[in-house]
N, C-alpha and C positions, 0 to 999 in steps of 0.2 A: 686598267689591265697591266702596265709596265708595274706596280707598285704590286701588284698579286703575283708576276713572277718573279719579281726579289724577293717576297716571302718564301713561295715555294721552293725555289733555291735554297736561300738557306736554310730551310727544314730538310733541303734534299741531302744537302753536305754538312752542315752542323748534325742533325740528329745522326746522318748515318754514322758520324765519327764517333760520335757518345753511349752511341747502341748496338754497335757493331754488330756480333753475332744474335744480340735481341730480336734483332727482325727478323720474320719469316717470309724472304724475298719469291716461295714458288713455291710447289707442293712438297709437301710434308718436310719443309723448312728449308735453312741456308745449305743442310747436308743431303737434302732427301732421302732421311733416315728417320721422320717422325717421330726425333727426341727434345723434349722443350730442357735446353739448357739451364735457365734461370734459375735464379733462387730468390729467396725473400718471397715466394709465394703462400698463402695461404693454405693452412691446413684443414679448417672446413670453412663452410662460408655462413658469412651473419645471418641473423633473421630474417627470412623475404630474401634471403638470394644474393649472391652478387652483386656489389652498386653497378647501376647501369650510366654507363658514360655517354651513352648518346643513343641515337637510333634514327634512321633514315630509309626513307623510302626508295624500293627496287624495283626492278621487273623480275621474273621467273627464271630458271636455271638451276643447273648444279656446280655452276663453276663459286670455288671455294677463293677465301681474299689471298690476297698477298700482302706483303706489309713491309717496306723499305721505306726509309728515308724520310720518316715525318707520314706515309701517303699511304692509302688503301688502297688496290687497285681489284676489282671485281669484275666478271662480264654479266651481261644480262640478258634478255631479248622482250620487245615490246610486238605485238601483234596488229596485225591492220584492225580499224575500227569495225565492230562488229565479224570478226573471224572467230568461230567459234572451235575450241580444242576437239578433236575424233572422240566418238563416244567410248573408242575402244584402243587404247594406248597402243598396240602393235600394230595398228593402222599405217602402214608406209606409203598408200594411193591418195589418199585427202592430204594435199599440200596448203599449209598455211601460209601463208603473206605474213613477213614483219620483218623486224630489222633485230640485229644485233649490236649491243654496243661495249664497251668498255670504259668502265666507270671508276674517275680517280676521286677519291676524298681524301678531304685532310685526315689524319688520325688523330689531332687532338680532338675536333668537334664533329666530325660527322660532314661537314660540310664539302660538296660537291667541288669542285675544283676544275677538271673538264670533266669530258664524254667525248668518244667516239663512233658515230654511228655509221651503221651499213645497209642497206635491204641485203637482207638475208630469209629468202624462203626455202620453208622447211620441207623435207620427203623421207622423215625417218619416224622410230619410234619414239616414247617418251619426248614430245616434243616441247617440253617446257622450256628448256633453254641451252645455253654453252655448259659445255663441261668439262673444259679443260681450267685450273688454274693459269691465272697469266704468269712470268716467269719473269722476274726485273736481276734486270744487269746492267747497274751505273743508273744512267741517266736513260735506259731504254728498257724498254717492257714491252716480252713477245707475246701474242691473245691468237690462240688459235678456236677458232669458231666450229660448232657443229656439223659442217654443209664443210668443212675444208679450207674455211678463210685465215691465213696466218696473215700475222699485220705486225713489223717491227716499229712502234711507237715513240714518239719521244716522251719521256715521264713527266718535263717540265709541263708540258701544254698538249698534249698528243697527238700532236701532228706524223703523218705517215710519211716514213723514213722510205721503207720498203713494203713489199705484200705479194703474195703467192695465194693462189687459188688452187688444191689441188685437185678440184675436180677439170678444169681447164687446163691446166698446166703440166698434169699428170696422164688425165685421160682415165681418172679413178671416181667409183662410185661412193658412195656411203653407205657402212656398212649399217647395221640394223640399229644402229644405237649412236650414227654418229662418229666422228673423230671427239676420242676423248684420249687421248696419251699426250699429257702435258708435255711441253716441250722443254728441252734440256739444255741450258749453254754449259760447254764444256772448252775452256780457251776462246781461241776465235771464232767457233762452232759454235752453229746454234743447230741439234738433233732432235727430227721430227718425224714420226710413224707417221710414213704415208702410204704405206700398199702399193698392191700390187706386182709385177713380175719384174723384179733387179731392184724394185723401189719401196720395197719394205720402209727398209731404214733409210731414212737420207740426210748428208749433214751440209749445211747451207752458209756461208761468211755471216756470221753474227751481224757484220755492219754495212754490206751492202745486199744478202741473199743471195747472191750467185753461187751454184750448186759448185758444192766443192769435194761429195764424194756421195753413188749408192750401192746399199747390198740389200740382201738377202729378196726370197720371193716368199710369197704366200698369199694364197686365194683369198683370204679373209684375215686384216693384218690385227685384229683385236684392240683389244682396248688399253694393256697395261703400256704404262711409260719407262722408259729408257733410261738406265741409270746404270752411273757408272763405280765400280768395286776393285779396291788395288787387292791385289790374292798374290802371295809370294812374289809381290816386287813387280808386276806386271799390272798397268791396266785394262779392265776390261767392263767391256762395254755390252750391259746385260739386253738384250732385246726378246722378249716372250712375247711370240706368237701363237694363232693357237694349233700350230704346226710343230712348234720346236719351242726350245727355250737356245738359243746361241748368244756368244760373246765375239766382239768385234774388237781391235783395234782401233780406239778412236779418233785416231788422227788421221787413218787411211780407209777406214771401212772392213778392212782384212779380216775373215772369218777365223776363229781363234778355235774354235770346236761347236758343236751343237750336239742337242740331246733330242731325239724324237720325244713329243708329248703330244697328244690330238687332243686337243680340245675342243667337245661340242660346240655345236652355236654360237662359236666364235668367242668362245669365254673366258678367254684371256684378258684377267682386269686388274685383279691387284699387284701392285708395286711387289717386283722379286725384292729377298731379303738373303742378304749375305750373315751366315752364323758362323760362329767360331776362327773367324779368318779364314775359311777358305770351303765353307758349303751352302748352296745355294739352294735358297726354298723358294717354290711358288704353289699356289693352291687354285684351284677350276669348280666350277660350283657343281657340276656335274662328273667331273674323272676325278677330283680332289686333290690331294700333294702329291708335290715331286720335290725329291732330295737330291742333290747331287753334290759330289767331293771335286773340288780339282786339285791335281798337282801338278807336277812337274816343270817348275816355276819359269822359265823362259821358252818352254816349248808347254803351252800347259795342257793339260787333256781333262776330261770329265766324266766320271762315272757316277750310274746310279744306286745311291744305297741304300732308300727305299722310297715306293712310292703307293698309293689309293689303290686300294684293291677292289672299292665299288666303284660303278659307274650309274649311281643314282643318286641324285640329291635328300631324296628320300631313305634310301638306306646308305647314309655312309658308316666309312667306318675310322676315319680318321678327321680331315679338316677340309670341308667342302666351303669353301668362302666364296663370297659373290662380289662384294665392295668393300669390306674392311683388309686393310693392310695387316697381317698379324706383324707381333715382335717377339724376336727372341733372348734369352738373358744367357745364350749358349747353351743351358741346358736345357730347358722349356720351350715350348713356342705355344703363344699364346692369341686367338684368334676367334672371329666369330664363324659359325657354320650356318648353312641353307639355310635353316629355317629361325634364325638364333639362339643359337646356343652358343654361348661364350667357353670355350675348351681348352683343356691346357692337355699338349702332348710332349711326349720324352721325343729329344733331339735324335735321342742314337738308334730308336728302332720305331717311332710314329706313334707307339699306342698310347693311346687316351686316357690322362691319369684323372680328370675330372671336366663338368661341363656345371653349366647354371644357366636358367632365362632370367635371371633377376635383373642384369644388366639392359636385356631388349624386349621382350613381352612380358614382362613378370609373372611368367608361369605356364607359359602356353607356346605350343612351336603356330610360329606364322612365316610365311614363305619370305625371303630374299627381307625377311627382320635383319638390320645392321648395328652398330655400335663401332665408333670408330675410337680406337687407342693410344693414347699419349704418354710415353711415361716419363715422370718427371721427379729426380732426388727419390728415388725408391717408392714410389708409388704412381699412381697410373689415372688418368684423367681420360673418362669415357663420356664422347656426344653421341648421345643415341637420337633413334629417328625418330622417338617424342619428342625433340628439341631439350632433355636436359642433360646437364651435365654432373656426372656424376666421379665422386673422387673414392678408389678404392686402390687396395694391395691385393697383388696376382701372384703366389706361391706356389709351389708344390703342392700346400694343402689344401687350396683350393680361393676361393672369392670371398673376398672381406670387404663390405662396403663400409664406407667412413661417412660418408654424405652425399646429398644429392640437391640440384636445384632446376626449374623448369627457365630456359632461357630465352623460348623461342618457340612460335606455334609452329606447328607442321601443317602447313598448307597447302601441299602435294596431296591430289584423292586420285587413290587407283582401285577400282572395286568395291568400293567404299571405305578405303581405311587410309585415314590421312599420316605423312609422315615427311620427315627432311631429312634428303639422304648425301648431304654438302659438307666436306669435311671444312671444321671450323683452324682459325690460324691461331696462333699461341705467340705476342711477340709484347715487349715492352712490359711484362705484368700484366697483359691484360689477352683476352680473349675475343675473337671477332667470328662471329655467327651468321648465316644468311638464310630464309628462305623466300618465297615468289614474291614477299610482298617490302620488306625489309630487310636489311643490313643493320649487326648491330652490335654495341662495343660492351665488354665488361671488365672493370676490375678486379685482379686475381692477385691484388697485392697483400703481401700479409699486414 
């Protein structure tokens, strides 16, 4: 045991110093900006696919890896023996028994390192597992669980440092889908969407959890995660509800402005996205986008300069996204819609300059179809929920596919139609994949 954690030490501090910004320490990276820095990556990939570096058996979920310091860190959840899943995924009254864990491997071999387990019984929908990515800072990594369990961990061996319940400790429920808004360190803060009335937002002492500041209210605090955008010299701390989209001061809580936006059924999911230095996009699967400008750099303010003029998934008419994070290149924004359709819309007035299914159904609209987006040295790395990954350029003129390879089965059945909808981690030259049944490593070295 002592000789396992001087290894993992030094992979924790040697690799982290040789890899720096290579790791993908939390979702959608070290900036959570879903841009893979790297280079020396491959342009298409060999015969048969990407070399496969390892592969390791998992439990179910959607929580996506992380990857710091030599270590993989992923959550999972295992089921009581013989508990069988709702025949009908919106099911919130048939409660499952099982546990949730958080699961560290080495990243050179795949090889398990600890776990941390919990009883965790389940009373939501899509009950397969955690969905939040875990979030590593130094030597700690924060795992917040679907049911509301945060646990500050230690990365060496995973011992519980700290841990908050926000169903107990808040006196909040779960909403239909779960806590899923990865959580955020920011300084000595560690920022967490917890709901409800003053406790929306709440930022907690990274190293011991003692509540150090809350805002905002909202009956339904949704799903998207908290991320923080410097705008004319000011930070600001984006929090999208499906009440409002607001910006906070992060060190105080202090509400900086807010934009009315209702979002149905709670459907506040994807990661806002800051364009041009200083306008803020977010998109609803049902009301669609919302643009907004801020100025006035130490008093800032926000206005809207355009936004979804349907409120159908069915008939949009701009970018109705459910789970893909779009990107923008300042003048495009680029993004899957309801049913997918990969779309590229003009920055300055929303309209729709081109769409394709080639990237998510190959030709046919299917409901809450995703494809998540990477882009990396001018061109863009798409995992779709067949499990492949596919490398193309996204222009003006529309989708240019360069190649594609199958990574990873989709072993998610909803209706009958199987799919993985786990955003994968990009770190080292290589790529890490997950669904219900494994985790799994590829290189993407040139």
């Amino acid at each position: 045991m002592a000789q396992r954690l001087v290894v993992v030490l030094a992979a924790l501090f040697t690799l982290h110093a040789v890899a720096g910004a290579a790791d993908w320490p939390q979702w959608l990276g070290a900036n959570r900006d879903g841009v893979w820095l790297e280079e020396g990556i491959l342009e298409k990939f060999p015969e048969g696919g990407p070399k496969v570096v390892w592969r390791t058996p998992l439990g179910g979920g959607y929580s996506g890896p992380a990857v710091a310091g030599g270590q993989v860190f992923v959550m999972d959840r295992r089921v009581e023996r013989d508990a069988a899943k709702p025949q009908n995924d919106f099911d919130r009254q048939t409660v499952i028994k099982g546990y949730e864990r958080v699961v560290c491997l080495n990243e050179a071999d795949g090889q398990v390192i600890w776990t941390h387990e919990y009883p965790c019984d389940y009373r939501i929908s899509y009950q397969s597992g955690p969905r939040c990515t875990p979030t590593v800072d130094g030597d700690r990594v924060y795992c917040l669980g679907a049911m509301g369990d945060l646990h500050c961990l230690s990365a060496v061996d995973g011992r519980v440092l700290w841990s908050k319940n926000f169903i107990k400790d808040y006196g909040q429920e779960p909403a239909v889908w779960g806590w899923s808004a990865h959580p955020l360190v920011d300084g000595d803060r560690l920022i967490c969407i917890v709901g409800g009335e003053g406790t929306t937002a709440v930022a907690f002492d990274k190293m011991t959890g003692k509540e150090l500041w809350r805002a905002l209210s909202a009956k339904d605090p949704g799903y998207a995660p908290p991320v923080i955008f410097t705008i004319d010299g000011v930070r600001h701390l984006l929090i999208w509800t499906p009440r409002e989209l607001a910006a906070l001061v992060p060190e105080s809580g202090k509400l900086l402005w807010s934009v009315p936006f209702e979002s149905r059924q709670g459907l506040s999911i994807p990661t806002p996205r800051l364009i041009g230095g200083n306008k803020v996009f977010v998109t609803a699967f049902y009301n669609g986008p919302l643009l907004v400008e801020v100025t006035g750099g130490a008093t800032p303010r926000a206005e809207v300069v355009w936004k979804g003029t349907s409120q159908s998934e069915m008939r949009t008419d701009k970018l109705h996204a459910i789970m893909c994070t779009p990107y923008s290149d300042g003048e495009f924004i680029y993004g899957v819609c309801s049913y997918g359709q990969l779309r590229c819309l003009k920055v300055a007035d929303g309209t729709r300059v081109w769409e394709t299914f080639k990237a998510t159904t190959a030709g046919r609209p299917v409901r809450w179809a995703n494809a998540f987006l990477t882009p990396q040295a001018g061109r863009y790395f798409l995992f779709n929920e067949k499990g492949e990954l596919i490398i193309a350029r996204l222009t003006a003129e529309g989708y240019d596919e360069i190649d594609r390879a199958k990574l990873i089965e989709p072993t998610s059945v909803t209706a009958g139609r199987d799919y993985v909808w786990t955003h994968p981690a990009f770190a080292n030259k290589r790529i890490f994949v997950r669904n219900d049944q494994e985790i799994a490593c590829f290189s993407l070295a040139k």
